[in-house]
N, C-alpha and C positions, 0 to 999 in steps of 0.2 A: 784703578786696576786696569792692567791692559786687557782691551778688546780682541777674545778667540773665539774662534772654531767651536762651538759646540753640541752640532750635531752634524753639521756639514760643511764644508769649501763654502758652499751658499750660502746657508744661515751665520757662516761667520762674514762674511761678507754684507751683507743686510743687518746684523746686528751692529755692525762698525757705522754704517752709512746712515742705521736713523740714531745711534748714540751720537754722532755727527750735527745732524738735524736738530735736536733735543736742544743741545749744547746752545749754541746759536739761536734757536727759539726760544730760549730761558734766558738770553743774555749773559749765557757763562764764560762766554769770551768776552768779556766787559769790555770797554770803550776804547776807542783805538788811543794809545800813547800817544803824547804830543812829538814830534816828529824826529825832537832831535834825539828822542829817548828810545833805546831799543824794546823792541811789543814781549818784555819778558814776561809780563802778566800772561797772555794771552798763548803765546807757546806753551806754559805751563798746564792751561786749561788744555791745549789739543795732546798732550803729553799724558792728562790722567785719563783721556778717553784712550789712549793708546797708537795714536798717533804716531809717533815716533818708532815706533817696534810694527804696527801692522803691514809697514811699506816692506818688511822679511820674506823671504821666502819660506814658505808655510812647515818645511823641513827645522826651517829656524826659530819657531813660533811664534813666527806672524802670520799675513794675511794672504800674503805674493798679490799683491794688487797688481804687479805689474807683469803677472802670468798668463794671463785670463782677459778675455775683454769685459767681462762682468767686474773680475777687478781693475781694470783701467778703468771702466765708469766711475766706481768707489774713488781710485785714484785723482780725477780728475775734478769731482766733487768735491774732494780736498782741498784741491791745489784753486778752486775758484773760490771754493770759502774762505779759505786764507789770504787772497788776493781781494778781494772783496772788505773783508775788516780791513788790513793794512797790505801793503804792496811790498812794503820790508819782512812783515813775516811771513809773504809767500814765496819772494827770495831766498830766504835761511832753509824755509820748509822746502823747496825745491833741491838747491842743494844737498842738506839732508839725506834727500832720496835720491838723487847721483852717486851721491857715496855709497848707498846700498846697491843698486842698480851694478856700479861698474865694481863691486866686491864680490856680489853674487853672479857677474858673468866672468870675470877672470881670475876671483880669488880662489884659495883651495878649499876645502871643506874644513881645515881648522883657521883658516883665516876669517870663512862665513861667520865659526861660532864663533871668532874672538869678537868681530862685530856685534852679532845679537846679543852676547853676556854687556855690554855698551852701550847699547841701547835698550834692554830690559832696565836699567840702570837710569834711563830717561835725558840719558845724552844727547847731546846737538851734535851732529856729525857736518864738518863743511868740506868744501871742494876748493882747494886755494889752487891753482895754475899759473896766476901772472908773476911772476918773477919781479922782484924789487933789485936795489943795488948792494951785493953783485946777486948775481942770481945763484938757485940754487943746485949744489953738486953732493954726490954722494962719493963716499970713500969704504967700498968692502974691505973688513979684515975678516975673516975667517968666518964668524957664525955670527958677528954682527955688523952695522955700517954705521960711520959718520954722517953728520951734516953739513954744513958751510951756507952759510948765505941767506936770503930773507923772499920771503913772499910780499910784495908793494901793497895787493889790492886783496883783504883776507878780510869775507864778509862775516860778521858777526863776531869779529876778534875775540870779543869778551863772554860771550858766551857759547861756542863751541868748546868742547873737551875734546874731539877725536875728525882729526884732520886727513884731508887724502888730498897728497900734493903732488906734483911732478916733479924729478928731480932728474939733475943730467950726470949720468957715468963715467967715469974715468977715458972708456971706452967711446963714448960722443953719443951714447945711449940716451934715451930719456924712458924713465921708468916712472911709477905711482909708487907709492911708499905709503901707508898707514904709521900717522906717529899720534901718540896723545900730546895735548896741547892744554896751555891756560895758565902758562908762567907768565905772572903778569910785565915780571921784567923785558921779558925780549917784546912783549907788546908796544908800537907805535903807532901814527900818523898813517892816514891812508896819503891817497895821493894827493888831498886836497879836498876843500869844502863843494858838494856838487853842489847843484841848486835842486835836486831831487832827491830822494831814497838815502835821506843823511839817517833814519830812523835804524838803516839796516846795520851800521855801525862797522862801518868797512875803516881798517885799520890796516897795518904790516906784524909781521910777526918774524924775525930773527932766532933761523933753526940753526946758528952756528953753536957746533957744540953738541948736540944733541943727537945719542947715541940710541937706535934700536935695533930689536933683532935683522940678520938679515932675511928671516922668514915675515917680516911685513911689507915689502916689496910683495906688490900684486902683480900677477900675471907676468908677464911678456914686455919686453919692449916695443914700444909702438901701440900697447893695447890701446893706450887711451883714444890715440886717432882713428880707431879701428873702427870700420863702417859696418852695422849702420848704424849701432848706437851713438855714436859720435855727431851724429847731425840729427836721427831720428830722436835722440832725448829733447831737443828744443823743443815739442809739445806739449812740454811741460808750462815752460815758461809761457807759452800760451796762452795756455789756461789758466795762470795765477794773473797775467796781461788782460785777460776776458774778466778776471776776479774784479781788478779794476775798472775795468768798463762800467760791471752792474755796477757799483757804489756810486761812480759819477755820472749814469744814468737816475741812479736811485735818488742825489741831491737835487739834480736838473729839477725833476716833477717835486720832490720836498717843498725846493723854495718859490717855484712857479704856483704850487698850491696855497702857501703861503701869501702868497702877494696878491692872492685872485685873480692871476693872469693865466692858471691853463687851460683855459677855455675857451682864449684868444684863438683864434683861426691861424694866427701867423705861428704862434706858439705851439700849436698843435700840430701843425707841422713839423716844426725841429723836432716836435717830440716822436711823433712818428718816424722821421729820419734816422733820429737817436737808435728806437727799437729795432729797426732795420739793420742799423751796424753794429748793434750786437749783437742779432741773431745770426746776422751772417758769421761774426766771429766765433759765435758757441757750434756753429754746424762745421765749419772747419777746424774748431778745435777737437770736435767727438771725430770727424776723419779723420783727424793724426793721431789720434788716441788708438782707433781701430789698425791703420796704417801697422804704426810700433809694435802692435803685438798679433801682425799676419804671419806665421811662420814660412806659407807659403810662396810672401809675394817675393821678388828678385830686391838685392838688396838696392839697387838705384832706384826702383820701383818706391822703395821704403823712404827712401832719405827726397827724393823730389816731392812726393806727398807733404811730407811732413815740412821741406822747403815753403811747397806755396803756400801751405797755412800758417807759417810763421809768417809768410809776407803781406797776406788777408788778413791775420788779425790786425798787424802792424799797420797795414793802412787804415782800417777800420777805425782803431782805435786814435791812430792822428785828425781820421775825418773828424769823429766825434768830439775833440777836444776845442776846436774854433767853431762849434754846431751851440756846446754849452755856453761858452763866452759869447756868442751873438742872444743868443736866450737870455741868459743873468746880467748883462751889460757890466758896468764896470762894478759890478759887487763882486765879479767871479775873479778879480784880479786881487782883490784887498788882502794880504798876505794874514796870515792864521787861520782864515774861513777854511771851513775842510775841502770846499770845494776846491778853492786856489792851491793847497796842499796836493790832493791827489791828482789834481792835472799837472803839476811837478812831477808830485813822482810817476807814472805813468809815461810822461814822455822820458826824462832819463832811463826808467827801466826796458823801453822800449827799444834804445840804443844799441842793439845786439851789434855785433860786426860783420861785415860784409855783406849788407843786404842787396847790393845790385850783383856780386856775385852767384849768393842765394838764387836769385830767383832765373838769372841764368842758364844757371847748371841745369835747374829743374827743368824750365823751357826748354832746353837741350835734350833732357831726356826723353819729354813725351812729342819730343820733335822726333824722333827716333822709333820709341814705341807708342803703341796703343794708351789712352784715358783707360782704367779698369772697365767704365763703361762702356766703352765703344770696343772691345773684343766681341767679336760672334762667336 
């Protein structure tokens, strides 16, 4: 049963975050899938804690984790516990919660509900954007719209039900569209075989043909790029990126305890260095966590924040990857070991795009302005 409110904003919040705890300390999100197999087990398990529905806005009966910094904490707990078991289901869980995220800030009040009835239903909701060949266009007639054309790179192909895509207007527009999804016919080939995050089951899916209201068009055009959500969400990904860190810190010390060697001086070292880059990466992921949900702060303020912790964890988490391979020598290379899996996937998921951009912009800003801490 989903996890609510039932005495307060707080207690439901706290009830979500140790039935979370619980889960994972009983082993109810069982063993991570083998890689090339999507973690449908273990979605399911964060699905019966509520999971899926808590990321609502609390009008919608969930939790508004993403209202609150009390619920960004919960949020972020999430999104590293899911990173942490598998790096593919903190991908899907991620998305998932964009979908809610950019429904509850542009969509209308019966759009919100058509989502939560969708997600009380324990739906997987994804985020497809990249354009496959030809890309996708929309065609309004009256009270409803056509489709044409295919999404290339649509993570969790096979198991999303309710998709939020981008689509281009007659007019040179580009709009979001909610459409249900999961015919398995228009399902294809992603772009190709990564050498990473094949678990997350990225596929194409061909929406030619496929007719919905024109009341599931979200928002506005241009909402999707619209700041600061738009850069400020990457803090997410973050945190499912920091997910990954503890699990390939967690093997490092496994297998070093194993072999009798963490007690090596030289070994104690990496592992030390290990702890260091990821606590730096968990202290800049709770910043951008805070960052995303200042109402206050200026939106450049928001998105440069949230910038340089996407670019600290991403180094952190590249230092840590040739930190374990010097520690495990050539055992951390031998393909099946979890270890050589999750430093696969990790570094593909860490792929974001334009990170010398990134960090740029952000540089530009506090070249500009004040550090929050350095205001008198």
């Amino acid at each position: 049963m989903p996890v609510v409110p039932t005495r307060s904003f707080q207690d439901g919040i706290s009830e979500f975050r140790n039935a979370l705890r619980f889960v994972e300390k009983e082993g109810g999100l069982g063993t991570a899938d083998n890689e090339e197999k999507f973690p449908s087990v273990s979605l399911q398990k964060l699905a019966e804690i509520g999971a899926l529905s808590a990321t609502l806005p609390v009008e919608n009966g969930g939790l508004g984790l993403a209202d609150s910094p009390a619920g960004m904490v919960a949020l972020s707990e999430l999104l590293r516990r899911a990173g942490r078991l598998s790096l593919a289901l903190g991908r899907c869980l991620e998305g998932h919660i964009n979908v809610v995220r950019l429904v509850s800030l542009y969509g209308s009040a019966h759009q919100r509900q058509l989502l939560a009835e969708y997600l009380r239903q324990d739906t997987l909701a994804g985020i497809w954007v990249t354009d496959g060949a030809p890309a996708v266009t929309l065609v309004q007639n009256g009270s409803e719209i056509r489709l044409a054309g295919q999404k290339g790179f649509a993570s969790a192909v096979q198991a999303v039900g309710l998709a939020l895509i981008t689509a281009r207007t007659e007019q040179g527009d580009t709009v979001m569209v909610l459409v249900p999804v999961g015919e398995t016919a228009r399902m294809g080939p992603g772009p190709g075989h990564l050498t990473g995050m094949s678990g997350s089951g990225t596929g194409s899916y061909d929406f030619t043909g496929v007719v919905v209201p024109a009341d599931n068009i979200i928002g506005k055009p241009g909402d999707y790029l619209r700041q600061p959500e738009f850069s400020a969400g990457a803090w997410r990904g973050s945190a499912v990126a920091l997910g990954g860190m503890d699990h390939l810190v967690g093997l490092l010390l496994e297998e070093l305890r194993a072999r009798d060697r963490a007690s090596n001086p030289h070994q104690q070292v990496r592992i030390g260095e290990a702890l260091i880059l990821r606590e730096t990466a968990s202290m800049w992921v709770r910043r951008a966590a805070m960052a995303a949900c200042n109402p206050h702060a200026e939106t450049g303020e928001t998105v440069a924040l949230v910038n340089l912790a996407r670019i600290a964890v991403e180094q952190a988490a590249l230092a840590l990857i040739p930190l374990v391979q010097r520690g495990l020598g050539v055992m951390a290379f031998v393909k099946g070991r979890p270890v050589e899996q999750v430093m696969r996937d990790l570094a593909t998921y860490l792929r974001q795009p334009a990170p010398d951009e990134t960090l740029t912009e952000a540089a530009g800003w506090f070249t500009e302005h004040p550090f929050p801490e350095d205001r008198t």
